[in-house]
C-alpha positions, 0 to 999 in steps of 0.5 A: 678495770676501773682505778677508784683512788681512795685517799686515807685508803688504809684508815678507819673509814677507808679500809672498811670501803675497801673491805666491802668492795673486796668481792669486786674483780672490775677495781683497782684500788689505789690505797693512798696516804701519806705512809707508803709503809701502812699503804703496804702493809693494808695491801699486803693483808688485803684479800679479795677479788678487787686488786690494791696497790698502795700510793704515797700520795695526800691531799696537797699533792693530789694533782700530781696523784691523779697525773701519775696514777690516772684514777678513775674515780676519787674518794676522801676518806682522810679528814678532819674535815672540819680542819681542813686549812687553806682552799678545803675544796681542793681535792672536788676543785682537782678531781672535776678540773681532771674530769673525774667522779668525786665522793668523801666521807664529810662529816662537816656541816660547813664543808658538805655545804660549801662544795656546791661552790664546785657545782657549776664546774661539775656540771659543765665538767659532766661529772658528780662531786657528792659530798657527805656521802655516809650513813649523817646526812645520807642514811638520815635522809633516806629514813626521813624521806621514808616516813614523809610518806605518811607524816609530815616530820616536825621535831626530828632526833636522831642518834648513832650507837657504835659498839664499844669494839668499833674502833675510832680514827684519830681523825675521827677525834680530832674532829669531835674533840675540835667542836667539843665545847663549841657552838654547833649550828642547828635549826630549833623551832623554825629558827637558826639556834646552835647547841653545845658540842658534846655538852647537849644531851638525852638519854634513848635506847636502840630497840628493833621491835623483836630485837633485844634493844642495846641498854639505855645510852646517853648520846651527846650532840655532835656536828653532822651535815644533817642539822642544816642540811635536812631542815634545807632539803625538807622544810616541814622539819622545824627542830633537828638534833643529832647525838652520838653515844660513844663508849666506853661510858665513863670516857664519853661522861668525861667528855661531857664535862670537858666540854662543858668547862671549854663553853663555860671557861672559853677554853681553847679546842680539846684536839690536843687530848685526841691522842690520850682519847684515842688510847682510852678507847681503845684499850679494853673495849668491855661490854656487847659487841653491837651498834645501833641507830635511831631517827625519831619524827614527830609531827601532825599528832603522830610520832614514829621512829626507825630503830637500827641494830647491828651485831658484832663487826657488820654495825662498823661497815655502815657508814662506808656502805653509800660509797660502796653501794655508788661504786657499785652502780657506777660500775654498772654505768649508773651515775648521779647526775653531775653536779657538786652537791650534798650527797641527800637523796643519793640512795633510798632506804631500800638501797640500804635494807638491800645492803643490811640484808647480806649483813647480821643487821636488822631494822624496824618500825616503832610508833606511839599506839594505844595498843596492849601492852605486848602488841605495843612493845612489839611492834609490827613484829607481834604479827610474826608471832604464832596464833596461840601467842597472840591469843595469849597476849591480847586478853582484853579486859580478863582472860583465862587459861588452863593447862599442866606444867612440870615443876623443877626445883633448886635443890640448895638450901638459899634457892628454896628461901628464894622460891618461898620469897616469890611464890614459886611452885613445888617440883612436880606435874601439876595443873596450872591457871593462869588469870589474865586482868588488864586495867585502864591504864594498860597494866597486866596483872598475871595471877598463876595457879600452880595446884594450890599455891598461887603466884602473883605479878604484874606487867607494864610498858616500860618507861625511862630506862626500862623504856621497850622492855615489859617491866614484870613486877614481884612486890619491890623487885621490878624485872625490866624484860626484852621481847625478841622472836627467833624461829616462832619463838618469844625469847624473854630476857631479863635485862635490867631490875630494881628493888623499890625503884633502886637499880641493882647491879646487872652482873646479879640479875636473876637469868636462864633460858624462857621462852613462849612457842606453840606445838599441836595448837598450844600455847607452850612454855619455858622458864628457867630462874637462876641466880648468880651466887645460888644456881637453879632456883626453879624451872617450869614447862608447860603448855595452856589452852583457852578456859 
């Protein structure tokens, strides 16, 4: 049995450590803060093959920890980091003058960076001392490091989307809260800058190609390792900036302007607000329960970006799974070389698809190519599609198809008004044409016959808010749609709209179940329209081959 001393063992990140390593019968771990009673209470509820026992023990008496509980390895999961007083490096300093492995959770860039003040010692202690040792720097790395194998990265943005449900450590805030307002070094255009915690911001939206993307978020500057260190280890990067999107909306809007009114009125640190921060975002959390992740290069004429998306409780695991994925290894008798460093280069990003692969997390690919509208929006997923559906959705410059379909009316009198209103079909068997023309510009236009009646839209490559979605347009109403692929599937779902470019509340947004599949070598199809205060307005299935 090996005995990992987590300090903060009962908190956000730290229980979530112990969460994932709770299938490992060859640990101890010693689940320590200042709390004895929340140390107990976590063991008490801990299940898992791993043993716990709870330590009252923190960072000022961490010598006298290691005396008495003789660890085998240290890890710092309390922080903040950034507000570490006195001698921050205490806990490395003891752990490598004991001849123990180190690793932590920093997120602050002055405290990755100053442990390698530890290095020499750790090197002659033959023991590692990783600091940062999370999804910013490490995560960050791993992708960047990935797309150097084809492209020299230049600008560099990157941002992290917790879902609403996550849950954030008083810490946490603090930190966040500590640097909100204040100056945060990065590095712009080749040279030493800084940005505006929290006040800097963009506008992006998580999208895994045949994923439904998270909606459009604003995502704020925060201080991480990543903004020096990155640009240190990989100097082809010239412009580095990194955000985090936190909700709920209105919380992180006010934010915002706090930290806008302490930069501009040279206002003391906002930790004080922490507390009532912490509360608000933990009231009643509303909304997906789903994270998500973004790296986006650009460089050499070429931009590429890795998109990540995590469903329900898996997006929270993530930034304790290099820590975990360490452990692991070291359990095995594989260690990083000795030495106190920055944790960059301590995994790859196969390490981490081999840790999403057991989790409800997916990963993909995008980059800027002149392709057809639903290859473009797809990705390298389109290649997952059946032949018909890529027939389909490669027309070129015009195309037809012919089939059947069978018509399903609403039978309400404001369902009729609205099927008139677009152009839908009559109920019952009829044949169908279906015109594919595509202009310079990449814009499809989709004219359907249904018998005698015809129905006319267009489709094009979103943009802004509507960015990743094909946005289908019926006359003033613009229909923002997701392209996500299940079992040979295309699922598409309506996930924003707007009426001459006003958007509309999504809670009335016109929904039901459409799809796009193949059986017997054709081209299938499902649509279903429905509409909050009306119901089933119209349904049609049917199939299509080439004319």
């Amino acid at each position: 049995m090996k005995r990992v001393l987590v300090l903060g063992g009962y908190g956000v990140f730290g229980g979530r450590l112990a969460q994932l390593l709770a299938d490992e019968p060859r640990l101890t771990l010693l689940i320590a803060g200042r709390d004895g009673a929340k140390a107990q209470a976590f063991c008490a509820g801990f299940r898992g093959r791993a043993q716990v026992l709870p330590v009252v023990a923190d960072r000022a008496g961490i010598a006298e920890a290691i005396a008495a509980h003789a660890p085998d390895l240290i890890v710092d999961a309390s922080g903040p980091f950034q507000a570490y007083a006195g001698d921050p490096w205490a806990v490395p300093r003891a752990a490598i003058a004991a001849g123990l492995p180190y690793l932590d959770f920093a997120d602050g860039a002055e405290f990755v960076a100053g442990i390698a003040a530890l290095d020499a010692a750790a090197r002659a202690a033959g023991v590692f001392a990783l600091s940062g040792v999370s999804s910013f720097p490490v995560l960050t790395h791993a992708v960047l490091a990935e797309m150097a194998q084809g492209m020299t990265p230049r600008r560099v943005t990157a941002g992290i989307a917790p879902s609403p449900y996550a849950g954030v450590g008083m810490n946490v805030l603090r930190a966040v809260l500590g640097y909100a307002g204040a100056e945060v070094a990065l590095i712009r255009d080749g040279r030493a800058a800084h940005g505006i915690g929290l006040a800097d911001n963009l506008i992006a939206t998580v999208a895994v190609p045949g994923e439904v993307p998270l909606q459009p978020l604003r995502f704020s500057l925060v201080e991480v390792p990543d903004l020096l260190a990155i640009p240190a280890a990989m100097p082809g990067i010239k412009t580095l900036w990194v955000g985090a999107a936190p909700q709920p909306a209105l919380l992180h809007r006010a934010l915002n302007l706090l930290a806008r009114a302490r930069h501009r009125l040279r206002l003391p640190a906002l930790s004080p607000l922490a507390p009532l921060a912490h509360w608000m975002l933990n009231l009643h959390p509303t909304g997906e329960n789903r994270g998500g992740m973004f790296v986006q290069a650009e460089g050499e004429g070429a931009t590429r970006g890795w998109h990540l998306l995590a469903e329900g409780d898996d997006g929270p695991l993530i930034p304790s799974m290099a820590i975990e994925i360490l452990i692991r290894r070291w359990l095995d008798g594989s260690t990083p070389e000795p030495g106190a460093r920055a944790a960059l280069g301590a995994l790859s990003l196969a390490d981490y698809e081999a840790a999403f692969a057991r989790r409800t997390i997916t990963t993909g690919w995008r980059s800027d190519e002149d392709a057809p509208l639903y290859p473009a929006t797809l990705g390298p997923a389109f290649a997952r599609l059946p032949p018909e559906l890529q027939a389909l959705h490669l027309p070129g410059p015009r195309a037809v198809w012919q089939g059947e379909a069978q018509v399903t009316r609403g039978t309400s009198p404001l369902a009729a008004v609205v099927a008139r209103l677009f152009g839908f079909p009559q109920a019952g068997q009829q044949p169908v044409t279906v015109t594919f023309t595509t202009d310079a510009s990449g814009r499809e236009t989709w004219a359907r016959r249904f018998g005698p009646r015809l129905m006319r839209s267009t489709q094009e490559a979103g943009r802004g808010r509507m960015r990743h979605l094909v946005v289908e347009r019926f006359g003033p109403f613009a229909f923002g749609l997701a392209l996500q692929i299940r079992d040979e599937r295309l699922n598409i779902i309506p996930r924003r709209w707007s009426l001459l470019g006003l958007p509309l509340p999504r809670a009335l947004m016109p929904g039901g179940a459409s799809w796009e599949g193949e059986r017997d070598g054709r081209f299938r199809f499902h649509v279903e329209i429905t509409l909050p205060l009306i119901g089933p307005v119209v349904s049609y299935d049917g199939w299509l081959t080439p004319a």
